[in-house]
Chimera marker file (.cmm) of the C-alpha trace (Angstrom):
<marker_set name="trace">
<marker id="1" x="30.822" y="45.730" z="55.657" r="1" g="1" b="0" radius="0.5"/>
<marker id="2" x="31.925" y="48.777" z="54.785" r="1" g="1" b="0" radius="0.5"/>
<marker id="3" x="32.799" y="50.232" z="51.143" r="1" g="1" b="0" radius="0.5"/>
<marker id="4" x="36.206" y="49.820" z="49.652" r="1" g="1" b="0" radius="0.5"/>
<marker id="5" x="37.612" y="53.403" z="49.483" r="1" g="1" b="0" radius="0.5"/>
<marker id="6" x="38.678" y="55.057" z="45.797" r="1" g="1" b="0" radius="0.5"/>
<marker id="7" x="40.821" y="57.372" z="45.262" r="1" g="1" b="0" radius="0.5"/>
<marker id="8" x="40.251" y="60.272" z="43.161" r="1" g="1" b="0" radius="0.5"/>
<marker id="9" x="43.054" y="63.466" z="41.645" r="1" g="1" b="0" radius="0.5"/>
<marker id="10" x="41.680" y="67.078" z="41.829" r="1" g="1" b="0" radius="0.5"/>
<marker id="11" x="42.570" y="69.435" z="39.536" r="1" g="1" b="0" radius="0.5"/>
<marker id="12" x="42.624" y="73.124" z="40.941" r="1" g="1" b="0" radius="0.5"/>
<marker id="13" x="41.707" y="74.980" z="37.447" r="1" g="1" b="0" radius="0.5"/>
<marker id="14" x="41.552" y="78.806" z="36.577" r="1" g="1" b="0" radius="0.5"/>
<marker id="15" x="42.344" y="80.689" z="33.665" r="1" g="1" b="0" radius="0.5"/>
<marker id="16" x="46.690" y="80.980" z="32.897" r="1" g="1" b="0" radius="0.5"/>
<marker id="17" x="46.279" y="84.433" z="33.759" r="1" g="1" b="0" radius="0.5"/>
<marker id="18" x="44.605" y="84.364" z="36.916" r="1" g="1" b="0" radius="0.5"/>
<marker id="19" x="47.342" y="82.019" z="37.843" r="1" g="1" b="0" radius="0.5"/>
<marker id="20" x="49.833" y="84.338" z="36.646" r="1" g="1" b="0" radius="0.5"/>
<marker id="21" x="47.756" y="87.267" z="38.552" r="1" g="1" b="0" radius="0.5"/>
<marker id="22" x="48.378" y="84.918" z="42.096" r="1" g="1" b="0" radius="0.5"/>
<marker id="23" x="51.724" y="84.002" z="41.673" r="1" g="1" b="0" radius="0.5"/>
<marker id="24" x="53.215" y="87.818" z="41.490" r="1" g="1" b="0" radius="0.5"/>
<marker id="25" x="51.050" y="88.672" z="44.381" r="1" g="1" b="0" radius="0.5"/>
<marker id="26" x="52.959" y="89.983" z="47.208" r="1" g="1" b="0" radius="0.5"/>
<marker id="27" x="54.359" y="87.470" z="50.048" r="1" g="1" b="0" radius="0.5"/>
<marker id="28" x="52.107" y="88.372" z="52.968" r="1" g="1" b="0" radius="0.5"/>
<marker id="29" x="48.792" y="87.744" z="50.745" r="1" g="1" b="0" radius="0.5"/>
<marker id="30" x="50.022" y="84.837" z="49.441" r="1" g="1" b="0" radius="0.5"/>
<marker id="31" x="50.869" y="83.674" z="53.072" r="1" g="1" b="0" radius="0.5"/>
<marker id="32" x="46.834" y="84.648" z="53.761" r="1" g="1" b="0" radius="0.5"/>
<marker id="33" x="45.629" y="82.008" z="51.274" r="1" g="1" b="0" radius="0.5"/>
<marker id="34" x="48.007" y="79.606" z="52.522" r="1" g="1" b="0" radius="0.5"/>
<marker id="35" x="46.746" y="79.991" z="55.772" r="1" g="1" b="0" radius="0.5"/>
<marker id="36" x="43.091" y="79.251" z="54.099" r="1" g="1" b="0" radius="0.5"/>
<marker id="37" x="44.245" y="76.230" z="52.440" r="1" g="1" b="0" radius="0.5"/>
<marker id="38" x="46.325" y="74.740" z="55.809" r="1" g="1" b="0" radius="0.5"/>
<marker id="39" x="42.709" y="75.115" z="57.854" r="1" g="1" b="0" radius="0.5"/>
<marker id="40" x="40.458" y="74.048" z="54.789" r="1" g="1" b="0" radius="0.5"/>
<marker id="41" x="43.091" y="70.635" z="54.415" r="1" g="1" b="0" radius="0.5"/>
<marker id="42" x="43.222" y="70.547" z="58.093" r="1" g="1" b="0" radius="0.5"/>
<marker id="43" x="39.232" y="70.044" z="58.310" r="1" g="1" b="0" radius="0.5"/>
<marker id="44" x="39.768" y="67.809" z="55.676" r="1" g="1" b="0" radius="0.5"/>
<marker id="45" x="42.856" y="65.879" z="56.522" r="1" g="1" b="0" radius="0.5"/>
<marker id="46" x="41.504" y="62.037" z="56.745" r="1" g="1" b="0" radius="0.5"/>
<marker id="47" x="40.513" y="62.332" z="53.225" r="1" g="1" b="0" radius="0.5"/>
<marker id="48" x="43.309" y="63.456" z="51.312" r="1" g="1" b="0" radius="0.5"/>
<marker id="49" x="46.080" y="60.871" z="50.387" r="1" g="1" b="0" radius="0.5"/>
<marker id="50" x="48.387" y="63.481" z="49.034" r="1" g="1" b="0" radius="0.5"/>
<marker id="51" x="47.621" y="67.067" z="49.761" r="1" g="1" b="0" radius="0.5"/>
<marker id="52" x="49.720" y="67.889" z="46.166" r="1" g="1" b="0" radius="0.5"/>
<marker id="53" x="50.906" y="70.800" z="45.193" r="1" g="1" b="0" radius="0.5"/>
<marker id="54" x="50.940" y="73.559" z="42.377" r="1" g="1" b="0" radius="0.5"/>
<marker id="55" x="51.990" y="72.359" z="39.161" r="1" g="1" b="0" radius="0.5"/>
<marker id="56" x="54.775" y="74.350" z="37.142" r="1" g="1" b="0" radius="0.5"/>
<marker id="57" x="55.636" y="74.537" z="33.383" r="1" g="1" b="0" radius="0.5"/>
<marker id="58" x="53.788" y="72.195" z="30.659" r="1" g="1" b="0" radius="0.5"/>
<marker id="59" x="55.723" y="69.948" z="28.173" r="1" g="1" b="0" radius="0.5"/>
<marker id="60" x="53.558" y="68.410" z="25.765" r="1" g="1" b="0" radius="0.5"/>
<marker id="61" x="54.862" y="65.068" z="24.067" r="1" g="1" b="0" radius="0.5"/>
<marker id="62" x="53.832" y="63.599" z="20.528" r="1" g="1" b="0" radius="0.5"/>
<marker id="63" x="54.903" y="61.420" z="18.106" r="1" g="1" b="0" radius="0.5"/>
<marker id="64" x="55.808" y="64.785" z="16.131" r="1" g="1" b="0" radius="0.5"/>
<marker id="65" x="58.325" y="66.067" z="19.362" r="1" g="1" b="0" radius="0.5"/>
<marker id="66" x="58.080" y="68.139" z="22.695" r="1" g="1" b="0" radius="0.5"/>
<marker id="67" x="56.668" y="71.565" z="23.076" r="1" g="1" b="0" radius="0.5"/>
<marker id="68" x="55.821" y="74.009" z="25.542" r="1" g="1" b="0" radius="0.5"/>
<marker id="69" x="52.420" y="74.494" z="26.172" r="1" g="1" b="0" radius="0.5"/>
<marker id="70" x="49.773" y="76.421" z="28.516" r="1" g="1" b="0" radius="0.5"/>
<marker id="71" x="47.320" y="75.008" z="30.350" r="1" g="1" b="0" radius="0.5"/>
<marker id="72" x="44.505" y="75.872" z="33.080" r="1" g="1" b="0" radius="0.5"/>
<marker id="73" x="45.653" y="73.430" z="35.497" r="1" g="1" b="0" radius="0.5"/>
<marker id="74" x="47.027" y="75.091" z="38.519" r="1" g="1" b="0" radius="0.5"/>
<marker id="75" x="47.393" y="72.057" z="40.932" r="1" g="1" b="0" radius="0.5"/>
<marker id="76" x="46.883" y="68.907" z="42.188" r="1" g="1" b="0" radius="0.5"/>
<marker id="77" x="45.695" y="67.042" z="45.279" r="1" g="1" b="0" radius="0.5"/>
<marker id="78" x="45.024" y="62.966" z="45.988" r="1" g="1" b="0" radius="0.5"/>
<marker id="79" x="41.895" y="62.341" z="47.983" r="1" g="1" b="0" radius="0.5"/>
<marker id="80" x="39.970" y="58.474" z="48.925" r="1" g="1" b="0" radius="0.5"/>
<marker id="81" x="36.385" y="58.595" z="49.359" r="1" g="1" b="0" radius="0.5"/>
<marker id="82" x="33.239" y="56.209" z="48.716" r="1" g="1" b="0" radius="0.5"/>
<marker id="83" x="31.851" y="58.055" z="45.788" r="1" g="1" b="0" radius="0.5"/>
<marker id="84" x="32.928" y="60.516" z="42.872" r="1" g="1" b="0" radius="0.5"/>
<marker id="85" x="30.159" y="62.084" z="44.134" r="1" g="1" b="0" radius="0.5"/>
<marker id="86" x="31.785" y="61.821" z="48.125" r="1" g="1" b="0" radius="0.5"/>
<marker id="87" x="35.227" y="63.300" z="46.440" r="1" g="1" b="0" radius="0.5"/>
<marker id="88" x="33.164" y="66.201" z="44.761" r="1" g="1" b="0" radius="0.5"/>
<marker id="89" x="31.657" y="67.080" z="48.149" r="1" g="1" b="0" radius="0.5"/>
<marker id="90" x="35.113" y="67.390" z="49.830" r="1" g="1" b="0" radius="0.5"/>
<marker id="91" x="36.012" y="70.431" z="47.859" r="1" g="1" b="0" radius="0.5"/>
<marker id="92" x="32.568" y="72.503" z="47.914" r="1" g="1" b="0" radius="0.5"/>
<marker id="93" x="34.027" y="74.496" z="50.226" r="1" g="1" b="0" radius="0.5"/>
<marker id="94" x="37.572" y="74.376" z="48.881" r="1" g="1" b="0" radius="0.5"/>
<marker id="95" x="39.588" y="78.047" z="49.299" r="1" g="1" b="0" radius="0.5"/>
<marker id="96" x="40.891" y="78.080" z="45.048" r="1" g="1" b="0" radius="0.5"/>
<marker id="97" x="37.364" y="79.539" z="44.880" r="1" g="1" b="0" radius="0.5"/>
<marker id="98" x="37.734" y="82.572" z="46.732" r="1" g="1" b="0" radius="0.5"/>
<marker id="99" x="41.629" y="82.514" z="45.655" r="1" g="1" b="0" radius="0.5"/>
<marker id="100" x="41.251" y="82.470" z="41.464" r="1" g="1" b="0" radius="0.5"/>
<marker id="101" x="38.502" y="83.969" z="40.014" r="1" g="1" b="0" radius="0.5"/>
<marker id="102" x="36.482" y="81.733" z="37.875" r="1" g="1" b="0" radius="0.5"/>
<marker id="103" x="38.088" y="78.776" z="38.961" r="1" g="1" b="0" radius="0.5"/>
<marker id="104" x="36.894" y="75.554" z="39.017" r="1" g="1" b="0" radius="0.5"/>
<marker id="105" x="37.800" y="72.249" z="39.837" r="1" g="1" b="0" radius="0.5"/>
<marker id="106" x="37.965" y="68.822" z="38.540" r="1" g="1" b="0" radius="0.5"/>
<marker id="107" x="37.794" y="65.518" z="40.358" r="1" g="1" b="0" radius="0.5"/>
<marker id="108" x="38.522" y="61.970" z="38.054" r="1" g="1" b="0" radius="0.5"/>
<marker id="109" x="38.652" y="58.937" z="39.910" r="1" g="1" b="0" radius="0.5"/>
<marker id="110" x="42.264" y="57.216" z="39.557" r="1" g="1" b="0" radius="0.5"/>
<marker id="111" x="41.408" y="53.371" z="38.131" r="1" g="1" b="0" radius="0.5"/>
<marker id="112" x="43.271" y="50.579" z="39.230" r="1" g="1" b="0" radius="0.5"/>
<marker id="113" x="45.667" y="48.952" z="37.117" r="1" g="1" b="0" radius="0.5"/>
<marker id="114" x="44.034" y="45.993" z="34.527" r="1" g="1" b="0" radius="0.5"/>
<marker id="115" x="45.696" y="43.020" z="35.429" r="1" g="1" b="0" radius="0.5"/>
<marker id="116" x="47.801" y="41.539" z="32.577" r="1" g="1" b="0" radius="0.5"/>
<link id1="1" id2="2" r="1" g="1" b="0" radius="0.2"/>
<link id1="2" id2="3" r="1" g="1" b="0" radius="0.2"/>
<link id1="3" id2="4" r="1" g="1" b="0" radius="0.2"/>
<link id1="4" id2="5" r="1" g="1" b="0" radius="0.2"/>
<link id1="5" id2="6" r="1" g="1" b="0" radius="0.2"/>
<link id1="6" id2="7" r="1" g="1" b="0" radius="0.2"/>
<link id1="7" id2="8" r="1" g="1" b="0" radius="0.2"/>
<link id1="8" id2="9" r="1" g="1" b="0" radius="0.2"/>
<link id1="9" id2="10" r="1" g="1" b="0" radius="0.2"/>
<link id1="10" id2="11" r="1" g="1" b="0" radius="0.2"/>
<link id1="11" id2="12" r="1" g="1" b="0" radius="0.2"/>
<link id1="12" id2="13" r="1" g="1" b="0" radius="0.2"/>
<link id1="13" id2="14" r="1" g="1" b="0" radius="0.2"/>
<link id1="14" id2="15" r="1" g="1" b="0" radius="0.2"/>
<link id1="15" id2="16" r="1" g="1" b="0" radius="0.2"/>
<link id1="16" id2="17" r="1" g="1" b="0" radius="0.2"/>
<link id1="17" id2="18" r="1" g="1" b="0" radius="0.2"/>
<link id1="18" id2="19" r="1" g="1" b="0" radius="0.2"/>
<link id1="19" id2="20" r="1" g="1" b="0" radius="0.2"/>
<link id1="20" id2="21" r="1" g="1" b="0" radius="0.2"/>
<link id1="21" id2="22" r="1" g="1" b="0" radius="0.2"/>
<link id1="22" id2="23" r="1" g="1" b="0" radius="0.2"/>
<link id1="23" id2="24" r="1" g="1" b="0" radius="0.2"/>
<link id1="24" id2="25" r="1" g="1" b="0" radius="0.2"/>
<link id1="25" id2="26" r="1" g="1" b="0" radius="0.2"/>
<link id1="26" id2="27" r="1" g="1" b="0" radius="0.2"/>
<link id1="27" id2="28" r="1" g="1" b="0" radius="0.2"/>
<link id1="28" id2="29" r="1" g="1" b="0" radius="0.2"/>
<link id1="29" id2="30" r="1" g="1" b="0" radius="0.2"/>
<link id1="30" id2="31" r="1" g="1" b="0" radius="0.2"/>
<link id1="31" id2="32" r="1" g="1" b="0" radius="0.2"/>
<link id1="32" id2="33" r="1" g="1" b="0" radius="0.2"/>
<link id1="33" id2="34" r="1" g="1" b="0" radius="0.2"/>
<link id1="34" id2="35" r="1" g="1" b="0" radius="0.2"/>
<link id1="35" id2="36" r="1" g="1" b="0" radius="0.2"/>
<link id1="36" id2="37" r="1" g="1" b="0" radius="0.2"/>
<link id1="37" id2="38" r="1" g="1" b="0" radius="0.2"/>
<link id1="38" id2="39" r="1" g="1" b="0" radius="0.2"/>
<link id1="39" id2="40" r="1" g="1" b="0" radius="0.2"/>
<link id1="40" id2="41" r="1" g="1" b="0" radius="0.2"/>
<link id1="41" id2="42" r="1" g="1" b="0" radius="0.2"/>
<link id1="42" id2="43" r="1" g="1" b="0" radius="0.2"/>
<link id1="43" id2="44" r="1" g="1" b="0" radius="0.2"/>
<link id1="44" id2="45" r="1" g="1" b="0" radius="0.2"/>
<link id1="45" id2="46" r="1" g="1" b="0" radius="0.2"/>
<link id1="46" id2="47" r="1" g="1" b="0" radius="0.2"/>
<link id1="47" id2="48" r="1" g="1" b="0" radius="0.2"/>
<link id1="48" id2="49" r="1" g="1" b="0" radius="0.2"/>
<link id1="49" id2="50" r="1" g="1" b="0" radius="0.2"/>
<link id1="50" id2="51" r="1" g="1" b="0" radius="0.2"/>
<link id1="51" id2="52" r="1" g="1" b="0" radius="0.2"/>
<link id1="52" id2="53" r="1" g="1" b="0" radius="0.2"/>
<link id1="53" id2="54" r="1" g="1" b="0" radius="0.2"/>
<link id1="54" id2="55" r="1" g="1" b="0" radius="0.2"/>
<link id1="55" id2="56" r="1" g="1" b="0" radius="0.2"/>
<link id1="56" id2="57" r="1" g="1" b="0" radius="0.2"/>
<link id1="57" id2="58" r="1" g="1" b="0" radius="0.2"/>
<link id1="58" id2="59" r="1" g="1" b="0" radius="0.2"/>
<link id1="59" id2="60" r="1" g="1" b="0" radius="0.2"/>
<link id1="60" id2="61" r="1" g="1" b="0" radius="0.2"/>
<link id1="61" id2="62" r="1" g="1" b="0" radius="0.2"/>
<link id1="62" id2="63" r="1" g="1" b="0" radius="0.2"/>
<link id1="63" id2="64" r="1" g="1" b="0" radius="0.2"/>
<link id1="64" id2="65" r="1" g="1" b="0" radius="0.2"/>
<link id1="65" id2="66" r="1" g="1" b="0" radius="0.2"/>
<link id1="66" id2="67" r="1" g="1" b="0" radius="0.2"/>
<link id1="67" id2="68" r="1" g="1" b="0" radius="0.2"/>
<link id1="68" id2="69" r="1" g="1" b="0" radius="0.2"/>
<link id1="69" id2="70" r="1" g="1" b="0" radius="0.2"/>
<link id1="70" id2="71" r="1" g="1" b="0" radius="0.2"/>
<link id1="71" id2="72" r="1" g="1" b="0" radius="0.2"/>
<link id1="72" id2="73" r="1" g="1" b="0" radius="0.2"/>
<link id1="73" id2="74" r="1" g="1" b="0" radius="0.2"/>
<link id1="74" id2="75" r="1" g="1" b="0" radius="0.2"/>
<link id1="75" id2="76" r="1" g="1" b="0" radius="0.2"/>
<link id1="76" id2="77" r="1" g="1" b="0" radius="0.2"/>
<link id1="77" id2="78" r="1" g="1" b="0" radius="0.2"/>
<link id1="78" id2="79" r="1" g="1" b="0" radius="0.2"/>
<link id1="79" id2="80" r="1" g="1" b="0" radius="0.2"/>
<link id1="80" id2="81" r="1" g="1" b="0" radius="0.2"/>
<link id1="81" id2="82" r="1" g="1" b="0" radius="0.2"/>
<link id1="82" id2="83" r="1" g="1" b="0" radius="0.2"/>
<link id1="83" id2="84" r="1" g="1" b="0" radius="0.2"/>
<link id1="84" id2="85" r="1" g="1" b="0" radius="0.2"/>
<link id1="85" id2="86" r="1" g="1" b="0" radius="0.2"/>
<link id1="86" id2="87" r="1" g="1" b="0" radius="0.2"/>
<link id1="87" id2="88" r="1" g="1" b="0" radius="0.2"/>
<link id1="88" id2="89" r="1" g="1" b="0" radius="0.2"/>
<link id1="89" id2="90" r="1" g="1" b="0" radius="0.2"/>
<link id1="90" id2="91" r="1" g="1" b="0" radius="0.2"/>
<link id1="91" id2="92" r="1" g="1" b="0" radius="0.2"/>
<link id1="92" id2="93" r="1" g="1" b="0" radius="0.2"/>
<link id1="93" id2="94" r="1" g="1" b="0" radius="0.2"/>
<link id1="94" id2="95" r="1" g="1" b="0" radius="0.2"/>
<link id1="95" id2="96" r="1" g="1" b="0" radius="0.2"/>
<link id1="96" id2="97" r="1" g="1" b="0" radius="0.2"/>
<link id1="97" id2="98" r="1" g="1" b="0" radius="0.2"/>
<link id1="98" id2="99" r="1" g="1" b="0" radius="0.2"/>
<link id1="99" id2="100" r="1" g="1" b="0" radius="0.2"/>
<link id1="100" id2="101" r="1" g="1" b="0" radius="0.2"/>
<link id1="101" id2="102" r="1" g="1" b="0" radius="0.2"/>
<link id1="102" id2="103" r="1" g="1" b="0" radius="0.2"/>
<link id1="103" id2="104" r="1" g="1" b="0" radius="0.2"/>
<link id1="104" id2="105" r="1" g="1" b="0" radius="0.2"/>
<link id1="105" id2="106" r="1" g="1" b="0" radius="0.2"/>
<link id1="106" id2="107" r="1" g="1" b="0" radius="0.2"/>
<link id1="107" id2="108" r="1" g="1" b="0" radius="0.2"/>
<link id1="108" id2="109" r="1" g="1" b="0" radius="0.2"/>
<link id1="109" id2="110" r="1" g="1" b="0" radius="0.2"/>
<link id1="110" id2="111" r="1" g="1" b="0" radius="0.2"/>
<link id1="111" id2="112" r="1" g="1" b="0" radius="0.2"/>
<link id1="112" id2="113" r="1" g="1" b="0" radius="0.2"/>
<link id1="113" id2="114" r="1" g="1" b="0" radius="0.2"/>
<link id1="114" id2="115" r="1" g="1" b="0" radius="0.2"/>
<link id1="115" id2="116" r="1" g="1" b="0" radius="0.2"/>
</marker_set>
């Protein structure tokens, strides 16, 4: 029988100004690491559930009100696979590392729901 599949969120991460560096890069280079990602998701396609997207502007909730706020997280995607460790393999060769300079990226497995 084989394994139920999870499903796991990966964070693209980099430092705010490396993202800030990218996104005033001119059109044509920014079309060049599209191009990168289409083949790398392409290669990849029966894994990811949603192939996400950047993320814009931060608002951070409390109890104490909403702010604005920076953070290193530059996007998202949605992938299923057996393991965390499966998931983490998936983006070895993932094209934010030649894109953002020390980037990095995290993979948290999404939980199922508790039943009430």
């Amino acid at each position: 029988m084989k394994p139920r599949m999870k499903k796991f969120m990966a964070l693209y991460m980099a430092p705010v100004a490396e993202f800030e560096r990218l996104m005033s890069m001119p059109p044509e280079q920014q079309g060049a690491d599209m191009e990168k990602w289409t083949q790398w998701m392409k290669k990849n396609e029966r894994s990811f559930i949603d192939a996400g997207a950047p993320l814009g502007k931060t608002k951070r909730i409390t109890t104490k009100g909403v702010s604005d706020v920076k953070n290193e997280i530059g996007g998202y995607s949605i992938v299923q696979a057996e393991s965390a460790a499966d998931a983490a393999k998936l983006f070895e060769q993932s094209p934010h590392f030649t894109m953002a300079s020390n980037a990095w990226i995290e993979v948290i497995e999404c939980m199922p729901m508790p039943t009430m």
